[in-house]
C-alpha positions as CSV (number, residue, x, y, z in Angstrom):
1,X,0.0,0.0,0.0
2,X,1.8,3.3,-1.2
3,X,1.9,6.1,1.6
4,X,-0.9,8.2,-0.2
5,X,-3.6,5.4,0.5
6,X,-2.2,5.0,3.9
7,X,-2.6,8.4,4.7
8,X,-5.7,8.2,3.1
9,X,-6.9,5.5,5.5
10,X,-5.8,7.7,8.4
11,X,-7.9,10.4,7.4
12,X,-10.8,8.5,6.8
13,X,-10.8,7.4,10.4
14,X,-9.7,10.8,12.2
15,X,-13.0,12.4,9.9
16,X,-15.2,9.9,10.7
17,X,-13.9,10.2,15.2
18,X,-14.1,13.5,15.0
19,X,-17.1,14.4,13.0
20,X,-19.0,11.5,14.8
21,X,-17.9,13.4,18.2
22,X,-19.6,16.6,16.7
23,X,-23.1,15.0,15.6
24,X,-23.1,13.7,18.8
25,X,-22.8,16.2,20.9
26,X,-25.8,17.9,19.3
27,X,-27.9,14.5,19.5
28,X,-26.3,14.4,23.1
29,X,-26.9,18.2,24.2
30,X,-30.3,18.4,22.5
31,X,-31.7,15.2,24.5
32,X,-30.1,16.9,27.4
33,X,-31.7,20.5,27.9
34,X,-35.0,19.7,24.7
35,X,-32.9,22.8,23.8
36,X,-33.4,24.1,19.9
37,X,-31.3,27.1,21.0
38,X,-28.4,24.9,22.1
39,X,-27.9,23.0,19.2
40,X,-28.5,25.8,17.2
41,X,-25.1,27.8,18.6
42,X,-23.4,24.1,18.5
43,X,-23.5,24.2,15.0
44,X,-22.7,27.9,15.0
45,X,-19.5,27.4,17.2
46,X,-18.5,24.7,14.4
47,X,-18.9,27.2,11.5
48,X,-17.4,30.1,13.0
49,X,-14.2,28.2,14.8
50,X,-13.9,27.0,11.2
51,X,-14.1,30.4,9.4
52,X,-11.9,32.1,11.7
53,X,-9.1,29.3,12.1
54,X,-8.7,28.2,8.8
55,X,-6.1,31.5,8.1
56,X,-4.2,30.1,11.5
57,X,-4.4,26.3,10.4
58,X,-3.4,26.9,6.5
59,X,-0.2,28.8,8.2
60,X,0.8,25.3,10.4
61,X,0.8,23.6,7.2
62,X,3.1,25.4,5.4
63,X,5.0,25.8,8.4
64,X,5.9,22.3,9.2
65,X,5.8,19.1,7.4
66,X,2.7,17.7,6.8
67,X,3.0,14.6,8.5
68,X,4.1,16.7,12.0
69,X,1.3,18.9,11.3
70,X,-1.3,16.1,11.1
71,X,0.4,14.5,14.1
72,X,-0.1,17.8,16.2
73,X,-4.1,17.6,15.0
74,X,-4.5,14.3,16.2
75,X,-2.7,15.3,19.7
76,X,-4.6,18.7,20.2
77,X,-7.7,16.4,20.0
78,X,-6.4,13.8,22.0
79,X,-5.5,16.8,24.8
80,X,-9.1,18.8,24.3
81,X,-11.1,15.1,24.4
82,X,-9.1,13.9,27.5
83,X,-10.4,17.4,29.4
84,X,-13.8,16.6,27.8
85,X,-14.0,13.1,29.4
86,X,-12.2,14.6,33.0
87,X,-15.4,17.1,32.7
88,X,-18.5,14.5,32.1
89,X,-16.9,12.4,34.8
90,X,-16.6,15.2,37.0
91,X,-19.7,16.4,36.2
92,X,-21.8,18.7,39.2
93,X,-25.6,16.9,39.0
94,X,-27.6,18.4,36.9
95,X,-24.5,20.8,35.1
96,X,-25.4,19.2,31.8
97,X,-29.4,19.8,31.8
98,X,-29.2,23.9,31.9
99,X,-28.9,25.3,28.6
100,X,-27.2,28.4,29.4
101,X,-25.3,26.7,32.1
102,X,-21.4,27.7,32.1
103,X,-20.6,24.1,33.0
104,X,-22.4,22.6,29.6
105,X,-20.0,25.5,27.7
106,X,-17.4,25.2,28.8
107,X,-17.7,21.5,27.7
108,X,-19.0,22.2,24.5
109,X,-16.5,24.8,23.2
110,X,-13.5,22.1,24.7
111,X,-15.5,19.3,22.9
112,X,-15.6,21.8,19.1
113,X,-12.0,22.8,20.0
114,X,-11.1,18.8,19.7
115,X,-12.9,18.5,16.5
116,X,-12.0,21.7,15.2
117,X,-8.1,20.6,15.3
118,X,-9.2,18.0,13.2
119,X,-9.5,20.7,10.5
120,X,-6.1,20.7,9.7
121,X,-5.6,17.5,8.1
122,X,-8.3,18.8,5.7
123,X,-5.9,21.4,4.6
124,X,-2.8,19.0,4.9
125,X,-4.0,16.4,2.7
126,X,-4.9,18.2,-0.5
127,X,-1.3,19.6,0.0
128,X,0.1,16.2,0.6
129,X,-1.7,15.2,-3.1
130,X,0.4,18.1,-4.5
131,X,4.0,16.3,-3.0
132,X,3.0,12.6,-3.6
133,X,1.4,12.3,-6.7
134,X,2.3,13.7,-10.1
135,X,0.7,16.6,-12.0
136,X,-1.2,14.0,-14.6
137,X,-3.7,11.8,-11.7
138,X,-3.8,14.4,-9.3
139,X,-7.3,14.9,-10.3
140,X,-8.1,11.6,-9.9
141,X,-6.5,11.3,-6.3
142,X,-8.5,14.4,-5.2
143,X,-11.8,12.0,-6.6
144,X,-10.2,9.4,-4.3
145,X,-10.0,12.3,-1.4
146,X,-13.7,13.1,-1.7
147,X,-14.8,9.5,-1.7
148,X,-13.3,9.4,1.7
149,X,-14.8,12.0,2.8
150,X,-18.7,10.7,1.4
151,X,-17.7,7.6,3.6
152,X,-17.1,9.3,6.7
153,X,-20.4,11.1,5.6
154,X,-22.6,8.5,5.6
155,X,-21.2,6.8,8.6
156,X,-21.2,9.3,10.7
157,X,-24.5,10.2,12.2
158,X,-25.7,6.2,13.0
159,X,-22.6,5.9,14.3
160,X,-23.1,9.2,17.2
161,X,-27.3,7.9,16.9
162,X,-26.3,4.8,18.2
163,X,-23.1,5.6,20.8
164,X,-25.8,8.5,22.2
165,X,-28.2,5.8,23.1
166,X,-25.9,3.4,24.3
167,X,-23.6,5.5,26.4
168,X,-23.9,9.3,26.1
169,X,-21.2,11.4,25.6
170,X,-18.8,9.0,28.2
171,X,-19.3,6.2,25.7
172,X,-18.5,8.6,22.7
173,X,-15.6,10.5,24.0
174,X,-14.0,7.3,25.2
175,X,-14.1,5.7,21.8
176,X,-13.0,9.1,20.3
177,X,-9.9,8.9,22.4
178,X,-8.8,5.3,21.5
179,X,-9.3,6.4,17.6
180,X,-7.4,9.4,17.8
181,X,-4.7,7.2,19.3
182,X,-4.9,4.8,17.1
183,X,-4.4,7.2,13.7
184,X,-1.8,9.2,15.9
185,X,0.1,5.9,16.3
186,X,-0.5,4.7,13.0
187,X,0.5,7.6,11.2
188,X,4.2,7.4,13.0
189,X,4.7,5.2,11.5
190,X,3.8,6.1,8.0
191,X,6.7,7.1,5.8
192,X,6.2,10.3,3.8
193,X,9.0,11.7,1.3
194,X,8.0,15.5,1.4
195,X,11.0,16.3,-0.6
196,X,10.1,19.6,-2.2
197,X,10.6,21.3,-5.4
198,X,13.6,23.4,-6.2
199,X,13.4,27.2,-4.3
200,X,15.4,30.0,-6.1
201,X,18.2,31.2,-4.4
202,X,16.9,34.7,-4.8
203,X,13.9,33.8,-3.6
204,X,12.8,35.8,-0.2
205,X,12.6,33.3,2.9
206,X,8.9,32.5,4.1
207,X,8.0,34.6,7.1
208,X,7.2,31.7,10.2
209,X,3.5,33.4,10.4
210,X,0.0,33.4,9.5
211,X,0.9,36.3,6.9
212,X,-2.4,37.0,5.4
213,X,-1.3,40.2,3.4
214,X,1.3,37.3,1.7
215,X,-1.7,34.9,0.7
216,X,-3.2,37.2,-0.3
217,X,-0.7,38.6,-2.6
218,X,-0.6,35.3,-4.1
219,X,-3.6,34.8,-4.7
220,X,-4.1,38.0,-6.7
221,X,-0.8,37.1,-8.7
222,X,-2.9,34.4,-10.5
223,X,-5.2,35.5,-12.6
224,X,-8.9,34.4,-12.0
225,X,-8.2,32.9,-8.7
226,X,-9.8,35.0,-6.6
227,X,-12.5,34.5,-9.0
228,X,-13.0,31.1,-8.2
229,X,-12.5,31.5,-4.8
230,X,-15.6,33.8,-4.5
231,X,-17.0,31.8,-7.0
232,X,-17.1,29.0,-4.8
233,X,-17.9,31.1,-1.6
234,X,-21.3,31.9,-3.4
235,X,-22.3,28.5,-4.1
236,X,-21.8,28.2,-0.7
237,X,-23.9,31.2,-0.2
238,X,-27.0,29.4,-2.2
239,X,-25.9,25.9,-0.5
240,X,-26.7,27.4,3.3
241,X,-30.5,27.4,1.9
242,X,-29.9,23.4,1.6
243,X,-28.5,23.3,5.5
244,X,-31.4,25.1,6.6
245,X,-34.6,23.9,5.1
246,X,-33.8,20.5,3.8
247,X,-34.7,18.7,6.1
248,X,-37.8,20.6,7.2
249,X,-39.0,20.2,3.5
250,X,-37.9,16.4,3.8
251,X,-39.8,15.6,6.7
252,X,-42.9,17.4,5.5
253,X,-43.3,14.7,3.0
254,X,-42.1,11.7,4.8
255,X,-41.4,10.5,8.9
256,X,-38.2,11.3,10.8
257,X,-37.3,7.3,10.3
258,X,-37.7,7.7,6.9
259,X,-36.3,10.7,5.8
260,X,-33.4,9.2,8.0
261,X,-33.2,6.4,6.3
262,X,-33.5,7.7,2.7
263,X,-30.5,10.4,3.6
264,X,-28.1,7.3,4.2
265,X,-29.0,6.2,1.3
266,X,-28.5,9.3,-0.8
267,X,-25.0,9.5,0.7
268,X,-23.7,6.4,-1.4
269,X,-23.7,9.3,-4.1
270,X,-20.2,10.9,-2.8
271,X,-19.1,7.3,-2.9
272,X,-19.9,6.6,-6.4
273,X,-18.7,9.5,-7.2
274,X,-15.7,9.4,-5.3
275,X,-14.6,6.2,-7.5
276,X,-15.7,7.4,-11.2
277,X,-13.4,10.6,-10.4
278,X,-10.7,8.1,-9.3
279,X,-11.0,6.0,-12.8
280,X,-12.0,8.6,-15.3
281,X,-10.4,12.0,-14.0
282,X,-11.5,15.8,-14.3
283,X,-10.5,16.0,-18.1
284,X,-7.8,18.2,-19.5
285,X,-9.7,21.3,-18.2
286,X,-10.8,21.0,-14.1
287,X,-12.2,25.0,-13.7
288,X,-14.6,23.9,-16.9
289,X,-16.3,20.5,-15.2
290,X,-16.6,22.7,-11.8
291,X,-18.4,25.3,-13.3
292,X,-20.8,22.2,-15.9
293,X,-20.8,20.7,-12.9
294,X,-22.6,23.8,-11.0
295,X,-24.8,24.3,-13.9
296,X,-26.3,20.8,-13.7
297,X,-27.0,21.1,-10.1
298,X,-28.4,24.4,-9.9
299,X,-30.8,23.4,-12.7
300,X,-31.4,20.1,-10.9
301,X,-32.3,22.6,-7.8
302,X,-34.5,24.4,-10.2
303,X,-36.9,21.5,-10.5
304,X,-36.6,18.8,-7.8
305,X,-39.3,20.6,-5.6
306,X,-41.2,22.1,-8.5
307,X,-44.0,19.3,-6.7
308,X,-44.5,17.4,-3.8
309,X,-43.2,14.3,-4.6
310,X,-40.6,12.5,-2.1
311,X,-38.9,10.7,-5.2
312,X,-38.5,13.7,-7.0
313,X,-36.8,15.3,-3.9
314,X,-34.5,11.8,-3.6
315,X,-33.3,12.1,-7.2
316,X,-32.4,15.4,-7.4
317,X,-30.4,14.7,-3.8
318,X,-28.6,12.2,-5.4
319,X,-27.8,14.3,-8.1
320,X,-26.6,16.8,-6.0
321,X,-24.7,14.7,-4.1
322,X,-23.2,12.6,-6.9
323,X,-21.8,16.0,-8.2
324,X,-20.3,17.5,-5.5
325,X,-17.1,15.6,-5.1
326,X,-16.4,16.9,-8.5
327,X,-17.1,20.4,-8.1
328,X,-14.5,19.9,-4.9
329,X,-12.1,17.7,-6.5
330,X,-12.1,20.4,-9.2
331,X,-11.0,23.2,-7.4
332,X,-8.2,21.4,-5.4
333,X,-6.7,20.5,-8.6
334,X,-6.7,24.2,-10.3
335,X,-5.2,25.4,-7.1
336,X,-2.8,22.3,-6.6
337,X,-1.2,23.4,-10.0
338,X,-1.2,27.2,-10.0
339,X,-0.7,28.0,-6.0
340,X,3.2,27.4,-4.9
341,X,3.3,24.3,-2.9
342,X,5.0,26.7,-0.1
343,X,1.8,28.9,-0.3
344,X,-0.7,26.1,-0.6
345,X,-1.7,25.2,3.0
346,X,-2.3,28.9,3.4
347,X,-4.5,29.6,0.0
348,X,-6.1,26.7,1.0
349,X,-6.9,27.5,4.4
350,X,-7.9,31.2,3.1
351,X,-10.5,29.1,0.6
352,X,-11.7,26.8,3.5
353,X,-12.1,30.2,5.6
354,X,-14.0,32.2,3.7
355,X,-16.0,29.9,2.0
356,X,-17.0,28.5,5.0
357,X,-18.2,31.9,6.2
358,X,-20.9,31.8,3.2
359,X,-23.2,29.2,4.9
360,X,-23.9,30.2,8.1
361,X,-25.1,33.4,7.0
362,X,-27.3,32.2,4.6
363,X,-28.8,29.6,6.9
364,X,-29.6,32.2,10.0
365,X,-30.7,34.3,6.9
366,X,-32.8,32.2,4.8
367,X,-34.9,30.9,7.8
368,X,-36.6,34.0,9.0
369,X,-37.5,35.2,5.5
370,X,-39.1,31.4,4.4
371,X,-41.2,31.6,7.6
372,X,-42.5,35.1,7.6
373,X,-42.5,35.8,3.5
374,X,-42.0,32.8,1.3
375,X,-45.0,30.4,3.4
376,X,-47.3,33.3,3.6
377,X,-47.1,33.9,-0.1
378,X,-47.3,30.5,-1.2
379,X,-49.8,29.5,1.7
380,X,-52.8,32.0,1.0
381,X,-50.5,34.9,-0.6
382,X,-50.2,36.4,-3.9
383,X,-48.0,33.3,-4.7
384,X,-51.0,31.0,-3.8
385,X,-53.2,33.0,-5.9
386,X,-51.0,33.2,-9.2
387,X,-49.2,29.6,-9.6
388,X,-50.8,27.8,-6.7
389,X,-53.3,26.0,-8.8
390,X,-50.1,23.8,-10.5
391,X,-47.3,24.4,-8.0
392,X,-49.1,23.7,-4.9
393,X,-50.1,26.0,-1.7
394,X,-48.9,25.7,1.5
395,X,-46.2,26.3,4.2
396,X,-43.9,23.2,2.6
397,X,-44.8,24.7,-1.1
398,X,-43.2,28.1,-0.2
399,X,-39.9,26.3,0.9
400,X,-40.0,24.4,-2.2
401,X,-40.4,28.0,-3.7
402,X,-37.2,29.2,-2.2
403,X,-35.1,26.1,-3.5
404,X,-36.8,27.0,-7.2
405,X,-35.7,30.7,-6.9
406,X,-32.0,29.3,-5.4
407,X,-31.6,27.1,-8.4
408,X,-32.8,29.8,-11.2
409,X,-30.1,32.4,-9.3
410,X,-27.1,30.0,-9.1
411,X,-28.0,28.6,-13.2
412,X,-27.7,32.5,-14.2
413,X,-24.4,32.8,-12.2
414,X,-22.9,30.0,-13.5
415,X,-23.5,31.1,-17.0
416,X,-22.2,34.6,-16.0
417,X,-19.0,33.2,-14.8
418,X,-18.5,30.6,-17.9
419,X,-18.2,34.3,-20.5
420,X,-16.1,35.8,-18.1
421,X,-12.3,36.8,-18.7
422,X,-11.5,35.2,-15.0
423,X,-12.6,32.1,-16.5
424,X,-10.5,32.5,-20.0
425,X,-7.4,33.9,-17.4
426,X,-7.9,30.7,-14.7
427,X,-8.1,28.3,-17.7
428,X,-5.0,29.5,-19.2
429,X,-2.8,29.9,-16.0
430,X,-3.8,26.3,-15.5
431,X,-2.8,25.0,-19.1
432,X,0.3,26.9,-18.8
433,X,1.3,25.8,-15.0
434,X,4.3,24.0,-14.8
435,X,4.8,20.0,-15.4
436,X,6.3,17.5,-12.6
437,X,8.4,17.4,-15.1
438,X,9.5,21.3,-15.2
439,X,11.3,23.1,-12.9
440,X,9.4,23.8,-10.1
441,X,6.9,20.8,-10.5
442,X,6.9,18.2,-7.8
443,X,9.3,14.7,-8.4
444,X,7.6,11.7,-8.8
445,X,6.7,10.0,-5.4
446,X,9.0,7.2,-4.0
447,X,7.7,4.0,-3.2
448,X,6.2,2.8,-0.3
């Protein structure tokens, strides 16, 4: 097995401790206080620790090699999940139960600080695809890297269901701790030849910081990739619709078991998909399959509510998620060949930042306005009056509204950004980016 598949391996389980740790502390916290508030700002702590560390992480990754780096995520978590367990067992009675209690918080921002260190190897592997494999199936490894990352999708949440039954947050943390030693160990022993690319003699010395004003300045030096970037960050935008009224529009149609059910299901698409990009690549031309990509989803999103009908909704899911891994896969490669490998844990932690930030704002955005302007107007509204007779009234019609309007935005987008010059200008900087087999491309990998 060559080290790229080993890390791989690793990274599968770290995601699937440390994300499983997350869900379940939600699960966990809810069943604790019957608190919608507290989950609520769970999730919140989650998106904003990622948005504002990502900057901080993508700096340790250029700073270091990338197997210390993912050795010092695995220990931060093993540090923050040890003080998690030493909390639950010394737990005062009834600490856990009050919602706005400082004993629950300080618990929870120790348990998000664990997963959030976990971050890191998200930045370090796409990085680590750049150093190990050449230039020609890096697209192809990055399918690999999203099929990973659809397993520890759709293992996750039974996996924190069932440890949150069983034994609470004791049972999960304990099991998180043997995991996290277990890829910690593991990954010592993993041999990685980060031997890097020729650096000019004349070239300045990397400053040992964050340096944001640098990143930046690389970033601008390509053209079109800020485009993307921002690009991306608004698909993101549209996508925090999806994490906020999915699963109210699912369950509208169908029970909590199964909508549950049908979501596990679904989740086989990353995996599928994660395999196809493995065999078949991203083509000669990455930035043009993420942006066909984005224009087969966002039409799909124009039409897979268009009426009530629960297989509808579950194809154009699939779809979605079938997709995704591409549009992903897509953007690591462009970056991979046109960012400086020095530079690249910090563009990518820049990318992870603020597109990250996109989400959460849509999703505390999107919710007020479906429930006080979209399910009026489609539940005895103007909407209701004009196109209800064929698209359906009712509070789950005007959600289905907002996914319509969602889809129709991102499909004009898309096309917008497929006759721009940053597309012509990205395109070109990537068929022009050095070779492995150029100066300043990466040598071929050694063997295991």
């Amino acid at each position: 097995m060559t080290p790229f598949h080993q890390i791989l391996g690793n990274n599968l389980v770290a995601n699937i401790t440390n994300f499983t740790v997350w869900f379940a502390i939600t699960f966990w916290v809810y069943l604790e206080t019957h608190s919608v508030f507290a989950t609520g700002m769970i999730a919140g702590v989650y998106l904003v620790f990622t948005a504002g560390f990502g900057f901080w992480f993508g700096s340790i990754v250029d700073h270091n090699t990338k197997k210390v780096a993912m050795l010092g995520s695995s220990a931060v978590s093993l540090v923050f999940y040890g003080l998690s367990l030493a909390m639950v067992l010394l737990e005062p009675e009834g600490a856990f139960t009050d919602p706005y209690g400082p004993y629950l918080w300080a618990f929870v921002l120790l348990v998000m600080l664990g997963v959030i260190a976990g971050n890191i190897r998200s930045i370090a592997l796409p990085t680590l695809v750049t150093i190990l494999i050449p230039e020609d199936r890096r697209d192809k490894a990055n399918g690999l890297v999203g099929m990973v990352t659809g397993i520890g999708f759709l293992t996750t949440s039974v996996i924190s269901g069932f440890l949150v039954a069983w034994g609470g947050m004791l049972a999960t943390l304990v099991l998180a701790l043997a995991c996290t030693l277990l890829v910690f160990v593991h990954l010592s022993f993993v041999r990685i030849d980060e031997g890097r690319a020729p650096v000019s003699p004349d070239a300045p010395a990397e400053p040992k910081r964050v340096d944001i004003a640098g990143t930046i300045r690389v970033i601008a030096a390509v053209p079109g990739l800020f485009a993307l970037i921002f690009f991306a960050t608004f698909n993101n935008f549209l996508g925090g619709i999806f994490m906020a009224l999915l699963d109210a529009y699912g369950l509208s149609l169908v029970s909590v078991q199964v909508w549950g059910l049908l979501f596990g299901v679904l989740s086989t698409a990353f995996i599928v998909s994660g395999i196809i990009i493995s065999k078949t690549g991203l083509g000669k031309n990455p930035l043009r399959t993420l942006l066909l990509v984005n224009l087969i989803t966002w039409s799909v999103c124009c039409v897979f509510t268009i009426q009530s009908s629960i297989w509808l909704l579950a194809a154009g899911c699939f779809i979605w998620m079938l997709l995704g891994p591409y549009a992903e896969a897509a953007e690591h490669t462009t970056l991979q060949k046109v960012v400086p490998l020095e530079r690249q844990g910090r563009v990518f932690g820049f990318a992870q930042s603020v597109e990250q930030a996109a989400s959460p704002l849509t999703a505390f955005l999107i919710g007020p306005l479906t429930q006080f302007i979209f399910i009026p107007f489609m539940t005895d509204g103007a909407g209701a009056d004009a196109i209800g007779g064929w698209f359906g009234t009712g509070p789950e019609r005007g959600i289905a509204l907002v996914f319509t309007l969602a889809g129709f935005i991102g499909v004009l987008v898309t096309i917008i950004a497929f006759n721009s010059r940053y597309y012509r200008e990205l395109s070109a900087a990537y068929a022009n980016g050095p070779d492995d087999d150029e100066p300043g491309g990466m040598p071929e990998p050694s063997p295991a």
